[in-house]
C-alpha positions, 0 to 999 in steps of 0.5 A: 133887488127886483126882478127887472133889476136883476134881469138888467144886470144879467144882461149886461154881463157876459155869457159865461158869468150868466151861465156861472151865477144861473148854474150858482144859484141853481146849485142853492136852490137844489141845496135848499130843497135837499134840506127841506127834503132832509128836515121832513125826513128827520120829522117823519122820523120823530113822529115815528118814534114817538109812535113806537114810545106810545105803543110801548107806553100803551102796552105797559098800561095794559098789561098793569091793568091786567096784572091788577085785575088779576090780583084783585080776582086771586084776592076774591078768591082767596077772600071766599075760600078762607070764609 
């Protein structure tokens, strides 16, 4: 339906059937928003999640990398001593 269309038959109902459709389709309208708000929220959400999965992963790839450089300087070091 087009605008000029959906004017026509606005206007040729009463006034308190207008004002009952404007005030439903206001109400989808807000509805709509409010998921829309709600969807980008529960993204925001995930994208911070996966954040946080990230850091930890981070964390744990570091602190195997530490943990290895160390064994390999105690290896060295036991290697020289035993010589």
């Amino acid at each position: 339906m087009c605008v000029k269309e959906y004017e026509e038959a606005m206007n040729k109902l009463p006034i308190n059937e207008r004002a009952v459709i404007k005030d439903f389709i206001q109400k989808i309208q807000d509805d709509n928003m409010a998921d829309i708000i709600c969807g980008n929220r529960r993204l925001q959400e995930e994208q911070i999640e996966r954040l946080k999965k990230l850091r930890r992963n981070i964390k744990i790839t570091r602190n195997i990398h530490i943990a290895s450089c160390v064994g390999v300087v105690a290896y060295v070091g036991f290697t020289l001593i035993t010589r």
